[in-house]
Backbone as a printed PyTorch tensor [residue, N CA C, xyz], in Angstrom:
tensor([[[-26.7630, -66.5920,  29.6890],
         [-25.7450, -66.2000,  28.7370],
         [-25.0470, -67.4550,  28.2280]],

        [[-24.4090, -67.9750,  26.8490],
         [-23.9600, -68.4410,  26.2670],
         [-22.9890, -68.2680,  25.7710]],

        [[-21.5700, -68.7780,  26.3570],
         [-20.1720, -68.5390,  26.2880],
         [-19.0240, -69.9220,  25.6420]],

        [[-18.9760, -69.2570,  24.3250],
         [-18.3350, -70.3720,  23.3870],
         [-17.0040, -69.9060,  23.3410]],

        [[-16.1790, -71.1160,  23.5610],
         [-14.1570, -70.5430,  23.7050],
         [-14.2600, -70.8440,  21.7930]],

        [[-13.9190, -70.2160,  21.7460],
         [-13.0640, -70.5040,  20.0170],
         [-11.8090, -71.1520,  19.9120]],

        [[-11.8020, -72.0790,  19.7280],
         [-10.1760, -72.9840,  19.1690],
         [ -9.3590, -72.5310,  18.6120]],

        [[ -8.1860, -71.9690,  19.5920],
         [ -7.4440, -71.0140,  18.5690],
         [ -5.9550, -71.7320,  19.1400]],

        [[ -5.3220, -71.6590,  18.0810],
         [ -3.9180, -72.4770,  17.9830],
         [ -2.8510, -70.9750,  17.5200]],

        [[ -1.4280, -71.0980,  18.0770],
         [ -0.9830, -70.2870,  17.9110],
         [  0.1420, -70.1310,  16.6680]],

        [[ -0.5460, -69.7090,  15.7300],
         [ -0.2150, -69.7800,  14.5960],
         [ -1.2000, -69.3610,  13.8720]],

        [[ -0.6200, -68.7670,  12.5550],
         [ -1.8650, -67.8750,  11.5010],
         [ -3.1370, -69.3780,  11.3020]],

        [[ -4.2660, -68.3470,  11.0010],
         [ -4.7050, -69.9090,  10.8580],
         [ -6.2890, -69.4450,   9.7240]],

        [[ -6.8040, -70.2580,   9.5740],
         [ -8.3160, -69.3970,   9.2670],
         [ -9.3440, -71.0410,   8.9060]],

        [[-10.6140, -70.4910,   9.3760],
         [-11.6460, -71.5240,   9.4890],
         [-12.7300, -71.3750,   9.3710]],

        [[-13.7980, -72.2520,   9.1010],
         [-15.0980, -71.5590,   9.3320],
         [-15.4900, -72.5740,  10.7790]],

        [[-17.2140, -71.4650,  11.4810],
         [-17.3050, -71.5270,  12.3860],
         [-18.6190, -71.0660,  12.5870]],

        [[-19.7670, -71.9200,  13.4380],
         [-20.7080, -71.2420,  13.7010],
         [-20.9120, -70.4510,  14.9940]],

        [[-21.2750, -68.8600,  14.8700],
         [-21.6880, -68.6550,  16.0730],
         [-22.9320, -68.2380,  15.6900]],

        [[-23.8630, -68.3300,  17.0670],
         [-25.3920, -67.2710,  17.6310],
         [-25.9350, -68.2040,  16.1600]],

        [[-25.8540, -69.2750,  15.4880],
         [-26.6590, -69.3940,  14.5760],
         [-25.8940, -69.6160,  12.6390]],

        [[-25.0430, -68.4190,  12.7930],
         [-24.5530, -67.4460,  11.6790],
         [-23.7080, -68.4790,  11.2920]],

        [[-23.4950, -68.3800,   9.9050],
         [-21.6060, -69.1430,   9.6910],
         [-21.4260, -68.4900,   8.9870]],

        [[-19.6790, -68.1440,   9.4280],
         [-18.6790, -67.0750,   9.4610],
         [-17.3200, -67.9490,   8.8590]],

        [[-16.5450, -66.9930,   8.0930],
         [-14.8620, -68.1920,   8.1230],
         [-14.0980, -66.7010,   8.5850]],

        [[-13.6410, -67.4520,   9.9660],
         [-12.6080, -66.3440,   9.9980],
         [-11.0640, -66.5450,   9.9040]],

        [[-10.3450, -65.7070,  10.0660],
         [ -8.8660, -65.6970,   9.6360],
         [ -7.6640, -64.6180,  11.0510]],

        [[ -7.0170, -65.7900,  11.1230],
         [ -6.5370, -64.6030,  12.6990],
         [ -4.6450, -64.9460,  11.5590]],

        [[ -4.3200, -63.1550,  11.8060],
         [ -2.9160, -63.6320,  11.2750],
         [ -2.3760, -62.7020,  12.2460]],

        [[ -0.5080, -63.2900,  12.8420],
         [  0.3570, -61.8330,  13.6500],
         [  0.5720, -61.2490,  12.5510]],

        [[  0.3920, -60.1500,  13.4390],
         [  1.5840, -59.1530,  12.0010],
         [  2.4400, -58.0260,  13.5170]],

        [[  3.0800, -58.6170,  14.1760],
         [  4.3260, -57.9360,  14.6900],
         [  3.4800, -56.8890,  15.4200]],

        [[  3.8010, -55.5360,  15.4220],
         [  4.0350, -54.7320,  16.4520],
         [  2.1280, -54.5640,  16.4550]],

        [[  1.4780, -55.2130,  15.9680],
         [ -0.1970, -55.0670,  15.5260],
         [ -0.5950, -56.3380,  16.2740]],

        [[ -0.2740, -57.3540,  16.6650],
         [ -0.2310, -58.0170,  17.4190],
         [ -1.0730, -59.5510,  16.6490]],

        [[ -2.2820, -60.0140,  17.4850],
         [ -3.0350, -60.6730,  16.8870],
         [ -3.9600, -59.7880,  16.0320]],

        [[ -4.2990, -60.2820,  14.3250],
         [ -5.8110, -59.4670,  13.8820],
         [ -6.2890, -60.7130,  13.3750]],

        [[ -7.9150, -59.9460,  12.8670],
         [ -8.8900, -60.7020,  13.0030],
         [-10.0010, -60.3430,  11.9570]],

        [[ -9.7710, -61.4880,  10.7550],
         [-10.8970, -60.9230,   9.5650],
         [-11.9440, -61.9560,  10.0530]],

        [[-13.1510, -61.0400,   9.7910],
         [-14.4150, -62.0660,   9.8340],
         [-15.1910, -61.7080,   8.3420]],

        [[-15.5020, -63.2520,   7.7210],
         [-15.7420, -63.2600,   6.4610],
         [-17.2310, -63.9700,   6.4060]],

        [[-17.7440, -64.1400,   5.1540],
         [-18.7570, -65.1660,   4.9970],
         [-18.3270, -66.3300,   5.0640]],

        [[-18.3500, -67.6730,   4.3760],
         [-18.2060, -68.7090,   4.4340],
         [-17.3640, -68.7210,   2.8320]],

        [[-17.9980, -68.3120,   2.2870],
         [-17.3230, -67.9360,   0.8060],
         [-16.1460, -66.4910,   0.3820]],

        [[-15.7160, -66.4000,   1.8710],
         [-14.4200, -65.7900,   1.7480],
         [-14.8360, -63.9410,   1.5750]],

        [[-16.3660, -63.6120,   1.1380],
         [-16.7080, -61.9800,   1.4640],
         [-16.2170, -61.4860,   3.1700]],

        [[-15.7090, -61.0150,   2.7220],
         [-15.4270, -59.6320,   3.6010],
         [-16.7690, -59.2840,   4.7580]],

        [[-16.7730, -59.1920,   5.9070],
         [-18.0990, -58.8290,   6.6790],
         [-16.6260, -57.3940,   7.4990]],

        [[-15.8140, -57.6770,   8.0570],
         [-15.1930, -56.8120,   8.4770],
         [-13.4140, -57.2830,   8.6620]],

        [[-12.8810, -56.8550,   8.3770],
         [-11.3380, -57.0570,   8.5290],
         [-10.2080, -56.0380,   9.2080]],

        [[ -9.5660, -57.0510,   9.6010],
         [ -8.1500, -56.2680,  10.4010],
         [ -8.4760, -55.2680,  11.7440]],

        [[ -9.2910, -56.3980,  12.2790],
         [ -9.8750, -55.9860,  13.9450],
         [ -8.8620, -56.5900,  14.3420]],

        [[ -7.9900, -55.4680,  15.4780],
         [ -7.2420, -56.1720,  16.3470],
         [ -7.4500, -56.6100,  17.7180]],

        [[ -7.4750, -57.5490,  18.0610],
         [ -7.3720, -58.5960,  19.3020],
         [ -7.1310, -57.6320,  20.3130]],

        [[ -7.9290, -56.8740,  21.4090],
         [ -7.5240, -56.1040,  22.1150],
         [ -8.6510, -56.6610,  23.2290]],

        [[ -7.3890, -57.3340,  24.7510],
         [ -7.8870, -57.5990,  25.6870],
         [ -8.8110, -57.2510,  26.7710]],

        [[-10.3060, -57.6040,  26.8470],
         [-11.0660, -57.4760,  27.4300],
         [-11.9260, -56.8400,  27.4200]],

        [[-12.2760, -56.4090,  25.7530],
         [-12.7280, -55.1250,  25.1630],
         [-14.1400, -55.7360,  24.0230]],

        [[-15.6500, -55.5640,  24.3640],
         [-15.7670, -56.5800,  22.6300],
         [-15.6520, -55.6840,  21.1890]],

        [[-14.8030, -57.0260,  20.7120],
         [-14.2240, -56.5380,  19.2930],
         [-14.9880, -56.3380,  18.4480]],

        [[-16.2390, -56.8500,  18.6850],
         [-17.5330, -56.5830,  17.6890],
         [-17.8830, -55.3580,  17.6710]],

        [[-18.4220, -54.8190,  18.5920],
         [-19.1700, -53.4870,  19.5410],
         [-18.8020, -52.0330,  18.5410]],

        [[-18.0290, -51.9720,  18.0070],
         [-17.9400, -50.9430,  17.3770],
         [-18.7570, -51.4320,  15.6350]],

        [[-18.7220, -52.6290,  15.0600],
         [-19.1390, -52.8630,  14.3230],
         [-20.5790, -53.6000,  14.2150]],

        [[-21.5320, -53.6700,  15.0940],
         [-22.7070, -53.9720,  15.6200],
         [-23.5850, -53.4930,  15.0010]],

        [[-23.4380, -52.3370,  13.8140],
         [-24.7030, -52.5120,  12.9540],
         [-24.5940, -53.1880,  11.7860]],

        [[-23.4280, -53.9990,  11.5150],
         [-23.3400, -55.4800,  10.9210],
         [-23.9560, -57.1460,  11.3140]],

        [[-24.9340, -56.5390,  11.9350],
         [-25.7320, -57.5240,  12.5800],
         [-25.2900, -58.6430,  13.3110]],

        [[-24.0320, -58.3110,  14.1450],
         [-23.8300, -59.8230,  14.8600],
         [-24.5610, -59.8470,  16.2120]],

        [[-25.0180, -61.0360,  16.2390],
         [-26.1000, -61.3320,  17.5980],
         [-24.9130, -61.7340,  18.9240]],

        [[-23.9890, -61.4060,  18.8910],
         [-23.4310, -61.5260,  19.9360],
         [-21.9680, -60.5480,  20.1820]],

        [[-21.0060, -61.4760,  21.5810],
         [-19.6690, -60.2830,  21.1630],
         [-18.8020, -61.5620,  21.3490]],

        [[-17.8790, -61.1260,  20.6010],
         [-16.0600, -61.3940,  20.3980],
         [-15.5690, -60.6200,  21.5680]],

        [[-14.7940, -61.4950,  22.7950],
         [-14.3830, -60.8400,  23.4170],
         [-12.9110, -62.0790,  23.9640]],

        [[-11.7000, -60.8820,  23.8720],
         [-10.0480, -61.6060,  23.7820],
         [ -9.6000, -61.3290,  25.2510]],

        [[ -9.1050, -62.6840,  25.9000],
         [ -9.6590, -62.8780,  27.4160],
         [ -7.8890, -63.4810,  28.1700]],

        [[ -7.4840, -62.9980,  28.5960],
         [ -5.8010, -63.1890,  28.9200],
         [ -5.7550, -63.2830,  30.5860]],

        [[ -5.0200, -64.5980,  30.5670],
         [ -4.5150, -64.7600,  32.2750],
         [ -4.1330, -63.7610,  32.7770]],

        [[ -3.2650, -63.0020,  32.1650],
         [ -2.3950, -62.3620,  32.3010],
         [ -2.5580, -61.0820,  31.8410]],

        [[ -3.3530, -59.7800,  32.0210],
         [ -3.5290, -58.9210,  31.0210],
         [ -2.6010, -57.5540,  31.1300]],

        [[ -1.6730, -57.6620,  32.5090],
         [ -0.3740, -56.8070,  32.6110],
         [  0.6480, -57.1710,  31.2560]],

        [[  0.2560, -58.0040,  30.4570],
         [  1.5720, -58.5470,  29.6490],
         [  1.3360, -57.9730,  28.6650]],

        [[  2.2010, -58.3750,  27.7970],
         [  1.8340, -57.8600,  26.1460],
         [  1.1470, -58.6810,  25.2610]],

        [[  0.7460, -58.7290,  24.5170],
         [  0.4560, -60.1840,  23.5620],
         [  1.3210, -60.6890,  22.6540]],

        [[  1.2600, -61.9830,  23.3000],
         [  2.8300, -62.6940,  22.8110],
         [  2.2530, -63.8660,  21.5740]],

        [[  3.2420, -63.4830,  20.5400],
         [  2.3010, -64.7960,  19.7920],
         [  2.1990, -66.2660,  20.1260]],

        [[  2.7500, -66.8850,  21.0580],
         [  3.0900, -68.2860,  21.2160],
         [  1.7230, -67.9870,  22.4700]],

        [[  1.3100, -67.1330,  23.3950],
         [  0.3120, -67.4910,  23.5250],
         [ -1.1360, -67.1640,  23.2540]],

        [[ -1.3590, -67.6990,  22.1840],
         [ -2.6760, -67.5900,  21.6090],
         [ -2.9470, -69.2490,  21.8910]],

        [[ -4.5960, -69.1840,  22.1980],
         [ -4.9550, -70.0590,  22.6640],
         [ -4.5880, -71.2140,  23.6100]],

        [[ -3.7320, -70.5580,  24.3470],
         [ -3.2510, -71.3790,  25.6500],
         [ -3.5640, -70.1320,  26.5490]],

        [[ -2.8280, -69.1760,  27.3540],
         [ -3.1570, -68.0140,  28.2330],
         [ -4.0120, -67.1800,  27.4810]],

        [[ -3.9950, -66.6330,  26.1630],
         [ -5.1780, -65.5600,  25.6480],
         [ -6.2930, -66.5880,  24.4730]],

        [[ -7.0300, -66.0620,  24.9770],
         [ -7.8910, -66.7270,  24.9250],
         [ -9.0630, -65.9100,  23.6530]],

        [[ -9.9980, -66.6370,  23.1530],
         [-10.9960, -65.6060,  22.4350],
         [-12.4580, -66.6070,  22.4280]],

        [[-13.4760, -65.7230,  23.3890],
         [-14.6790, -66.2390,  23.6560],
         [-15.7620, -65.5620,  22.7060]],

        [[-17.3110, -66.0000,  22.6760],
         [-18.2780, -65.3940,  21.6020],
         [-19.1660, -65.8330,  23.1420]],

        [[-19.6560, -64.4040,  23.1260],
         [-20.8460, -64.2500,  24.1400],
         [-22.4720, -64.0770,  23.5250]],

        [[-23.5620, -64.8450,  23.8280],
         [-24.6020, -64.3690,  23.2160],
         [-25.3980, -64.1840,  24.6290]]])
């Protein structure tokens, strides 16, 4: 298995990124009581799926898997009694790509 951490800084942010092969630009913004979400785009800003929310320990792909992604998005917390706090993104919660 092949387990890539994604660089995630805590703050809105958006980038492109290769996983399993593919390049993707994605876009993570808070929006408050919705917590962290999560558009995954082409490279040229199309739409592949949007406003997946960041939900710990769950893959975020898996429901959208006949969009052909060769792997999973999965949001990974020290701490998963807590809530998701925005200051920690990418220090305690974490977001890995499993192939």
């Amino acid at each position: 298995m092949n387990i890539i951490e994604i660089p995630l800084q805590a703050e809105n942010q958006q980038f492109d990124i290769q996983l399993g092969g593919v390049s993707y630009r994605m876009r993570l913004q808070w929006r408050d009581c919705a917590g962290w979400v999560l558009d995954i785009m082409h490279p040229n800003s199309e739409p592949i799926v949007m406003g997946v929310s960041l939900v710990f320990g769950a893959d975020i792909l898996e429901q959208h898997s006949y969009l052909g992604f060769n792997g999973s998005l999965v949001f990974v917390c020290d701490n998963p009694q807590s809530e998701a706090i925005r200051d920690d993104l990418g220090k305690t919660n974490r977001l890995y790509f499993m192939q």
